[in-house]
TIGUVEX-203056 format. One record per residue (C-alpha): x, y, z; residue in one letter. Coordinates in steps of 0.02 Angstrom, whole numbers, plus 50000, padded with zeros to 5 digits. Layout:
BEGIN
XYZa;...
REM end
This chain:
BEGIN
501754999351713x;501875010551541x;503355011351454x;503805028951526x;503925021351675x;505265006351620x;506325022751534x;507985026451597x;508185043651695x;509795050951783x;509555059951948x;508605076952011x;506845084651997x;505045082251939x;504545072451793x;503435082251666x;502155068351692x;502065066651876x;502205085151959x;502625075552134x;503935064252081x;506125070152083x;506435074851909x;508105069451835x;509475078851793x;509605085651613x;510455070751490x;512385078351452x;512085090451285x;513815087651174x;514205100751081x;515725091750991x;514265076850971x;513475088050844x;515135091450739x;515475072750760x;513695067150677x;513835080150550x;515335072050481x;514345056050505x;513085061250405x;513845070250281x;514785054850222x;513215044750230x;512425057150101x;513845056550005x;513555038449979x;511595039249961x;511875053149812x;513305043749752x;511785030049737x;510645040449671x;511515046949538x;512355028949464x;510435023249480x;509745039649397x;511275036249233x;510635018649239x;508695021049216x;509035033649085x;510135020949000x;508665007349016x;507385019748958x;508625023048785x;508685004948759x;507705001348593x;506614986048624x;505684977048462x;503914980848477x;503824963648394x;504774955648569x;503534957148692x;504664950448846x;506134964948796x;504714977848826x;504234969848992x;505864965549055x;506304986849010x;504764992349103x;505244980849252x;506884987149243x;506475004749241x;505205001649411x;506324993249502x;507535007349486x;506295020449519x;505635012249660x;507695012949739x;507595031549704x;506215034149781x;506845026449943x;508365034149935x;507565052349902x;506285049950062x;507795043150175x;508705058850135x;507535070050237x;508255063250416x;509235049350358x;509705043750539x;509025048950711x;510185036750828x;511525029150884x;512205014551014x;513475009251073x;513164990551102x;513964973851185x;514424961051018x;515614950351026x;515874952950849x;515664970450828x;515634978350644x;516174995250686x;517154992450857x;517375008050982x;518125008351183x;516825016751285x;518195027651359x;516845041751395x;516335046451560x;515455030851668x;516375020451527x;517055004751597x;518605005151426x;517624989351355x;517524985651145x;515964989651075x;514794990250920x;514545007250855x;512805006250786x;511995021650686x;510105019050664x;509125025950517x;507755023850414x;508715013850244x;509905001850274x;511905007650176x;513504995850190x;515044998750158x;515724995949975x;517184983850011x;517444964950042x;516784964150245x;515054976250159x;515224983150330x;513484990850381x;513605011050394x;511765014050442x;510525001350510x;508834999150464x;507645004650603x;506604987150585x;508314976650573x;508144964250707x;510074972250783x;509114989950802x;508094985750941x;508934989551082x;508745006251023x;507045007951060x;506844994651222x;508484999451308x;508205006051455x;509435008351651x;508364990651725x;508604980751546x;509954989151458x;509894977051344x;511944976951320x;511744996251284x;513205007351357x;512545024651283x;511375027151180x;511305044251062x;509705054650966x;509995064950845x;509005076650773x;509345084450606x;508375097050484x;508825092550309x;510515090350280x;510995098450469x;511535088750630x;510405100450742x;510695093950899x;511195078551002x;511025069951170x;511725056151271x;511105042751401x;511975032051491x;511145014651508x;512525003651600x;514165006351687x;514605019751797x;512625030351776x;512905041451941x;511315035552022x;510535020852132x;509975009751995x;508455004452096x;507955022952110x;506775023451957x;505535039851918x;504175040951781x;505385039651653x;507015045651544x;507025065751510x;508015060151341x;506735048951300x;505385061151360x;506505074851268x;506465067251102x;504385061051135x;504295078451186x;505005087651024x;503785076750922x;502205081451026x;502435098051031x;503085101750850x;501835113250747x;500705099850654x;500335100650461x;499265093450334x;500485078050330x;500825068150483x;502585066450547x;503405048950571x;503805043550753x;505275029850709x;506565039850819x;505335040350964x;504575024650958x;504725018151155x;504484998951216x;502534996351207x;502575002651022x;503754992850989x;502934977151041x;501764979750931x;502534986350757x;503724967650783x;502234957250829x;502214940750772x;500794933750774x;500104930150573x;498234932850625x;497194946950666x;498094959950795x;497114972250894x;497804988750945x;496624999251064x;497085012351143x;496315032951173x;496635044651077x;498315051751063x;499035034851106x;499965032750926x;498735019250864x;498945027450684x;500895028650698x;501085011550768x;500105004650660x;500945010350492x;502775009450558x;502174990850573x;501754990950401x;503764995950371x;504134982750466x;502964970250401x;503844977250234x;505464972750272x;505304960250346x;504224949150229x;504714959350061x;504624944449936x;503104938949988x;502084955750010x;502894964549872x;502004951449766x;500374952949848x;500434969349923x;499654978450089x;498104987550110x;497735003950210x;496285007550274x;495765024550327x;494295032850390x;494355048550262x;495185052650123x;495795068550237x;496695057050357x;497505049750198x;498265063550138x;498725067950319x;499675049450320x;500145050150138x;502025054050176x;502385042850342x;502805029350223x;503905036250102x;504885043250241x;505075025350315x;505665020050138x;504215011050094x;503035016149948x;502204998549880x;500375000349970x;498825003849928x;498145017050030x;495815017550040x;494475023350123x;492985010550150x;491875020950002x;493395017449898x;493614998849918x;492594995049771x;493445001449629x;492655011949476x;491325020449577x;491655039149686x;490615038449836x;490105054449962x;490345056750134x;489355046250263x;488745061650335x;487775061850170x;486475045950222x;485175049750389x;485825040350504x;484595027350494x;485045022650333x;486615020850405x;486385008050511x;485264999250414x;486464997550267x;487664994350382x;486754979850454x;487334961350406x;485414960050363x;485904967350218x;486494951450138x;484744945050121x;483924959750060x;485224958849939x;485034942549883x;483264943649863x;483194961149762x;484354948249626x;483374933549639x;481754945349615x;482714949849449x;482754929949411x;480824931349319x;479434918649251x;478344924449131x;476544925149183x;475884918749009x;476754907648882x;477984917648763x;477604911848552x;479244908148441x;479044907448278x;480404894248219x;480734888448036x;478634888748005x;478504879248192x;477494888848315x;478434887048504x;477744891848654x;479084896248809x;477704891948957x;477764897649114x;478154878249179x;479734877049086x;480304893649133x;480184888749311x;481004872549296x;482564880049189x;482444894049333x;482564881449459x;483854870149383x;484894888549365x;484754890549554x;485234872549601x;486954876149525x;487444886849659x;488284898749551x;488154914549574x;486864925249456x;487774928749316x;488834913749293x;487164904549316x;486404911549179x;487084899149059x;486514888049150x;484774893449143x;484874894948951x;485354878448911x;483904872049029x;482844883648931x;483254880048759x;483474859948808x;481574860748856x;481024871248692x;482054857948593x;481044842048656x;479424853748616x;480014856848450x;480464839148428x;478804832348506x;478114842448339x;479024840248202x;479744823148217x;478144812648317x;477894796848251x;476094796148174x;475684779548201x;476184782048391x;477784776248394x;479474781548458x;480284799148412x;480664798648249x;482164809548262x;483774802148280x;485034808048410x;486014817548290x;484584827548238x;484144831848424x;485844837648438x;485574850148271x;484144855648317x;484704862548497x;485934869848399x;484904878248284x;483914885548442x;485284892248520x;485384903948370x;483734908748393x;483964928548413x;482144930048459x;482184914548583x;483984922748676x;483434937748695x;481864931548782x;482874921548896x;484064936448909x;482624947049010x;482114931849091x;483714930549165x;484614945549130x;486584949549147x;486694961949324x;487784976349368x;487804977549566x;487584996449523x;486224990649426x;485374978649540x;485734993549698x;484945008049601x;483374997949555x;483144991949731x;483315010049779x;482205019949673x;480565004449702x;479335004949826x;479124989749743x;480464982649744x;481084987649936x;479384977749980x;479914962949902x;481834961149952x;481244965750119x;479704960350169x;480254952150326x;480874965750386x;479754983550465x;479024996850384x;480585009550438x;481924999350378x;481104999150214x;481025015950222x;482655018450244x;483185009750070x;482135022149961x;482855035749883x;481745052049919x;481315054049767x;481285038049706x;482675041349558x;484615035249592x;485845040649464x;486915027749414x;488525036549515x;487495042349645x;488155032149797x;488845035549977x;490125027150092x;488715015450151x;488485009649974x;490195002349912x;490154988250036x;488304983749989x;488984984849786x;490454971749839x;489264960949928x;488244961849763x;489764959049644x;490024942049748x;488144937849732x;488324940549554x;489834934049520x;490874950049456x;492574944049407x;493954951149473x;495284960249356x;496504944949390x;495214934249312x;494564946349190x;496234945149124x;496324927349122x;495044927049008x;495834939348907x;497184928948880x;496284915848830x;495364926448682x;497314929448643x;497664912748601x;496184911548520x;496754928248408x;498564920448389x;497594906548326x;496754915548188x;498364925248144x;499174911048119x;497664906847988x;497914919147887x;499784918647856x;499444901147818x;498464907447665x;499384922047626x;500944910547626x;500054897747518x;499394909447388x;500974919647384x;501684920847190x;503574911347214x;503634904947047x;505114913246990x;505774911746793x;507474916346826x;507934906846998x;508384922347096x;507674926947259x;505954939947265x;506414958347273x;504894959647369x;504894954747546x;503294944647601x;502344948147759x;502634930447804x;504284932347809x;504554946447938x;503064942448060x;502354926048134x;500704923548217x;501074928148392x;501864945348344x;500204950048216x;499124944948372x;500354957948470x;500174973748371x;498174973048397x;498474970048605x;498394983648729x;499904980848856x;499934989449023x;501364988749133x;500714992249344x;501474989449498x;500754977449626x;499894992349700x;499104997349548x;498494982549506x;497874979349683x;496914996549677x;495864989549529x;495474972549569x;493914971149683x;494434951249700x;496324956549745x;497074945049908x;498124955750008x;499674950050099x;499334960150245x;497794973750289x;497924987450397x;496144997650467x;496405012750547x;494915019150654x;494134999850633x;493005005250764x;491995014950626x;491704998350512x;489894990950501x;489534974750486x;489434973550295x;491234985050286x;491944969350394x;491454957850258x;492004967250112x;493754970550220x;493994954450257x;493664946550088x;495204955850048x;496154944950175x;495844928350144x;497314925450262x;496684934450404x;498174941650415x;497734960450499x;498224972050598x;496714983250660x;496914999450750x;495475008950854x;494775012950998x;492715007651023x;492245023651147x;492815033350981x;491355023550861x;490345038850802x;489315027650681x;487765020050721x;488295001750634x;490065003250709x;490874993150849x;490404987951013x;491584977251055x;492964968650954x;492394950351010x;490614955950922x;491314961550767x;492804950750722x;491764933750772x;491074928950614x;492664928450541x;493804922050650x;493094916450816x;494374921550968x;495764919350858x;496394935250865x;497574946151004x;497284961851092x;498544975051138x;498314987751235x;499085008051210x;499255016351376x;500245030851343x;499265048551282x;500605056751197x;499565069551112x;498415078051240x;498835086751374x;498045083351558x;497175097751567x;496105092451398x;496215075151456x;495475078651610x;493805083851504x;493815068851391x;494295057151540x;492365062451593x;491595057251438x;492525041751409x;491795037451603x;489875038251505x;490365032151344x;491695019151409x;491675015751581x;492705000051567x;494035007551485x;495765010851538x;496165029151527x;497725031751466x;498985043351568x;499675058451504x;501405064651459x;501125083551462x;500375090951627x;499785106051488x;499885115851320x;499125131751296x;497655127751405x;495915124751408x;494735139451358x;492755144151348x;491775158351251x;490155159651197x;489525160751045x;489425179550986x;491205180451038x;491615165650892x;492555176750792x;493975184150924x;493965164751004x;494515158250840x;495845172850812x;496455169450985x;496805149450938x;497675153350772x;498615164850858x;499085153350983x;499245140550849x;500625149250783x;501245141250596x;500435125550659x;498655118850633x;496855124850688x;495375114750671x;493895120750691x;492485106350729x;490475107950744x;488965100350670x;488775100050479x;487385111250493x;488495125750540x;490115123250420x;489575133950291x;489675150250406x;491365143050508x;492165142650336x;491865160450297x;492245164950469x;493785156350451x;494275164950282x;494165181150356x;494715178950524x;496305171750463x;496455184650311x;496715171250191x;497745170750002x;496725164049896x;496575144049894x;497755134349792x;497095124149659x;496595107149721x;496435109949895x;495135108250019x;493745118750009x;493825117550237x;495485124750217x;495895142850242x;497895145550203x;498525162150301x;499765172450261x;501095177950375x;501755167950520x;500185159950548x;499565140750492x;498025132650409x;496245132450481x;495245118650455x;493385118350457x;492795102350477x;491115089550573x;491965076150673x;491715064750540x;493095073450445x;494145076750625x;494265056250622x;496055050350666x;496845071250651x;497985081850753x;497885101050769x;498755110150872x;497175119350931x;495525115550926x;493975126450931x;492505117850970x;490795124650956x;489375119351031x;489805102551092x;488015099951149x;487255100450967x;488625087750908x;488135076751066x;486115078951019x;486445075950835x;486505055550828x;486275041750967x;488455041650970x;488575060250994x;489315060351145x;490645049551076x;490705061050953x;491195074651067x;492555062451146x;493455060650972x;493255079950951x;493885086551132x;495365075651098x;495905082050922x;496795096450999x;499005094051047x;499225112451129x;497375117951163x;495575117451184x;494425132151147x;492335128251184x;491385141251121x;489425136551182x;487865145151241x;486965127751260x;487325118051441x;489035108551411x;488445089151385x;489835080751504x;
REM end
């Protein structure tokens, strides 16, 4: 049974959803509600910019506090100050924009704000009067009575499972819906008591609830998605308050709320586990750097800011990587491949080299000879460690140089009568020394054994025929292929999606450290520094002049006197002062508290393994929905892909809900999921229709798309095809919809109209990944299904971009 289903309703008609089921009556509309909750909320915003403003006079008062350069922990404990009150504004500024959205009145037998339902169907019993929202505010007096609950505070829940069969102690529960600083409108249900119906008389499910689901779907959409905490219904719920500290599942089709779900969890996960994740942070993962920006402001609006938002090509950090689209789509899968891993290994061991003939040293008048034997034994030694390439590379040296010491000592100190060594211990111990000076012997070894870059190690395996051979010769003459660069050069920035999880498998193969260990080391060489500092105010001190005729103090004020060591080591330091996000963005080796994937259907084998070495944990929650996978190394089924990492132990839930597409569009993708998904549950629909379906063919583009923006109204129009035929929808889109000249920094898919009209985006379903428009035009679905082995699920993710309608514009045969 869905949740619709489980929703409250009153009495009459039809059900949007069901066309042949009694709809009920319309919830009770109070007019005097709306004066009431204004009041409400203008008090509440009196207190939130009664916040604001002490917390804006109190930054500004840390920020003029003069800290010693010379006191290190002053500075930090300013800067820490000075975030932590930032980070309060910040909530409090996103809260304002819809600072509540509910209210219920609620069985407690200890109620904080006590009211007598004494409204109609009210029974005259005490209640708790509780107002939902998206901050928590208290009262500021001795009880700290709470004023506005936190949406994810355990006590707001039976705001969102409530329902006429399991009230949940619920008399009446209220939305409200504001715009800005305005109560805009309000409505009632009745869960328990006197409801006016046959409780066992149930329908498809609440109209309020529907109302308020309703108002959401149907809103004009943007470039930034909208949050769905004040429509949030029972299996959502479920899922966002899930317990279980493994890896979580969420599948569902398309306009199910996978993406909303799954970030409102990341609120909750927020709240509820603040110490420990604001320490180690949370990780969102998206499919496009589009469908960040479209998600970019959920968060904030839930009042949470502290996570780091990616795409896969910008896990690794320092490099920019292009579009997928950008590889054939047999590279693809081959780099996606976990075969990968030993072509990778190989191209660095291939970089671990013997010389063919035995190098000469010339060494204090003592001709050495590096042979080809001792290479390979140092080499071999090296490997034996274990240790990755670079931090076995010491390890190699000293093998080296201990083998060119014995030589040199089999020379210069041999006993000529036959007898022992005539060097002593001690001089075997100066004389490897006095080799590991050797600039000509190092840099030898240095080649030999050479310090890697995965960029490095990747571009070399790239731009060789030679070297492709060799990392994979078991493997055929088209996967090979697939590794070389046309033209056989790769610039050292020159890398795709596919590429960044190959360069983080390479970094571990290597042994890259992270930035937490990077500056680990740092510190270290800062003792070391203090060290020295303190050496030379030791001298200066001792060879200061203090011999003084007349017994008076120096005029002259030594530099010993005003600094020590650690504060000279200080001034040369570089400080840098990051939040936990910042400093998880930048570190390749950073453990996550908790990781989010959006679209996780789209991840390849090697993208698993990069993702989930930032979750040593396993603590996940991954959202997507396989009969979406458009990429040739993405999922087939969730058991296949999460496996290696950890077995079965991980839970599935299931979305069943489409609250985005309307049945008529449904209807169409319900026949391609039955080809690319036939096991799948289809989810059922909330709207019976939007603006409808329509078809055109091709020369009749141009008025097709004018007829969708105009039907798109100030909402969204996207505008989806192969890649191959972007370039001429973009023009077509800057005239049709008589565009102002772009802004500075945006898209260059994006056409902005004037007038009352909203943005057109031109975009391959690549881009389209995990978007709402309110229109779509697609064009020539067949050429997106032909283009790649998942087209047709291709078409499935692009039929079902679309909230009010669906325009196909074809002259080819449609492909379902």
């Amino acid at each position: 049974m869905s949740d619709l289903q489980d929703s409250p309703i009153t009495t009459g008609t039809s059900s949007p959803g069901d066309p042949g089921s009694p709809r009920p009556a319309a919830p009770e509309k109070t007019p005097a509600g709306v004066a009431e909750e204004q009041h409400r909320l203008d008090e509440l915003l009196a207190l939130v910019d009664s916040a604001r403003q002490r917390l804006t006079d109190r930054v500004r008062a840390v920020q003029r506090r003069t800290a010693d350069i010379d006191h290190p922990q002053a500075l930090l404990e300013r800067d820490h100050e000075t975030y932590e009150i930032s980070r309060r504004l910040s909530e409090y500024s996103a809260a304002e924009i819809g600072l509540f959205f509910g209210r219920i009145d609620v069985e407690d037998d200890d109620p904080e704000n006590p009211e007598t339902d004494n409204g109609p169907g009210g029974d005259g019993s005490v209640l708790d009067r509780r107002y939902i929202g998206r901050i928590g505010l208290h009262a500021d007096d001795e009880q700290m009575r709470t004023l506005l609950m936190d949406w994810r505070a355990p006590m707001a829940r039976p705001f969102y499972l409530a329902t006429t069969l399991h009230p949940e102690g619920v008399h009446v529960r209220r939305h409200i819906r504001t715009s800005g600083r305005t109560v805009t409108d309000v409505t009632d249900e009745r869960l328990s008591g006197d409801t006016g119906f046959d409780a066992t008389d149930r329908g498809e499910g609440s109209v309020a609830r529907e109302g308020a689901l309703l108002h959401a779907v149907n809103r004009a959409r943007s470039r930034h998605m909208t949050d769905i905490v004040d429509t949030i219904v029972a299996e959502q719920d479920r899922i966002i308050r899930e317990t279980h500290r493994g890896v979580t599942v969420v599948q569902g089709g398309p306009g199910t709320g996978k993406t909303a779900v799954a970030l409102h969890r990341t609120a909750y996960l927020l709240y509820t586990w603040r110490e420990q994740l604001e320490r180690t942070g949370v990780l969102i993962i998206g499919p496009n750097r589009r469908f960040l920006d479209y998600i970019s402001q959920v968060l904030p609006s839930l009042g949470e800011t502290g996570v780091v938002l990616a795409t896969p090509g910008t896990l690794y950090p320092g490099v920019t990587t292009r579009p997928m689209s950008a590889e054939p789509l047999l590279s693809q899968e081959v780099k996606g491949s976990v075969e990968m891993v030993d072509i990778l290994r190989n191209a660095v061991r291939d970089r671990e080299t013997v010389p063919e003939e035995p190098v000469e040293f010339l060494v204090d008048g003592v001709t050495l000879y590096l042979t080809p034997a001792m290479a390979r034994a140092a080499r071999t030694t090296a490997r034996r460690s274990r240790k990755p390439h670079n931090q076995a590379r010491d390890r190699f040296r000293d093998s080296a140089l201990d083998r060119l010491r014995d030589a040199m000592a089999e020379k210069i100190g041999a006993d000529p009568l036959g007898g022992r060594n005539l060097l002593s211990a001690a001089d075997l111990r100066q004389l490897r020394e006095d080799l590991g000076t050797e600039q000509q012997i190092l840099d030898v070894l240095d080649e030999l054994w050479p310090l890697l870059t995965p960029e490095e190690v990747l571009a070399g395996l790239y731009g060789s025929r030679d070297a492709v051979d060799s990392a994979a010769s078991d493997y055929d003459d088209l996967t090979r292929d697939a590794l070389l660069r046309c033209d056989g050069t790769v610039a050292p920035d020159d890398w795709t999606e596919a590429d960044a999880p190959l360069l983080d498998e390479l970094a571990e193969i290597l042994g890259i450290a992270g930035a937490e260990e990077a500056e680990a080391t740092e510190r270290k060489k800062w003792k070391e520094q203090v060290a020295e500092a303190q050496e030379a105010l030791d001298i200066l001190t001792g060879s200061a002049y203090q011999d003084l005729d007349d017994g008076t103090d120096a005029e002259i004020l030594m530099a010993y006197d005003v600094i020590d060591a650690e504060q000279l080591a200080e001034r040369q330091r570089v400080r840098e002062t990051m939040s936990t996000a910042e400093r998880a963005a930048a570190d390749r080796t950073w453990a996550f508290g908790h990781v989010i994937v959006d679209e996780a259907q789209e991840l390849s084998e090697m993208a698993w393994r990069m993702v989930f070495r930032r979750s040593p944990n396993r603590w996940m929650t991954l959202v997507g929905d396989p009969a979406q996978t458009g990429s040739p190394a993405g999922v087939d089924s969730w058991a296949d892909a999460l496996g290696p990492f950890v077995s079965d132990r991980w839970k599935l839930h299931e979305l069943t809900v489409n609250y985005r597409t309307p049945a008529d569009i449904a209807e169409i993708a319900t026949q391609i999921q039955s080809v690319v998904a036939p096991g799948q549950r289809t989810p059922s629909c909330l709207r019976e229709t939007g603006t409808g379906v329509r078809e055109a063919v091709l020369r009749d583009l141009p008025r097709a798309l004018e007829d969708a923006v105009e039907a798109a109204g100030p909402g969204l129009t996207g505008v989806i095809a192969t890649a191959g035929r972007l370039p001429g929808l973009r023009s077509l889109a800057d005239s049709t919809a008589s565009t102002r000249p772009r802004d500075r920094g945006t898209d260059e898919d994006t056409a902005q109209p004037s007038g009352n009209h909203g943005e057109v985006v031109v975009t391959d379903v690549s881009g389209a990944k995990g978007l709402e428009f309110d229109e779509v035009v697609l064009v020539e679905p067949a050429e997106i299904a032909a283009a790649s082995p998942q087209g047709l699920n291709d078409v499935y993710v692009a039929v079902t971009r679309a909230t009010q309608g669906l325009t196909l514009v074809h002259d080819l045969e449609l492909p379902w």
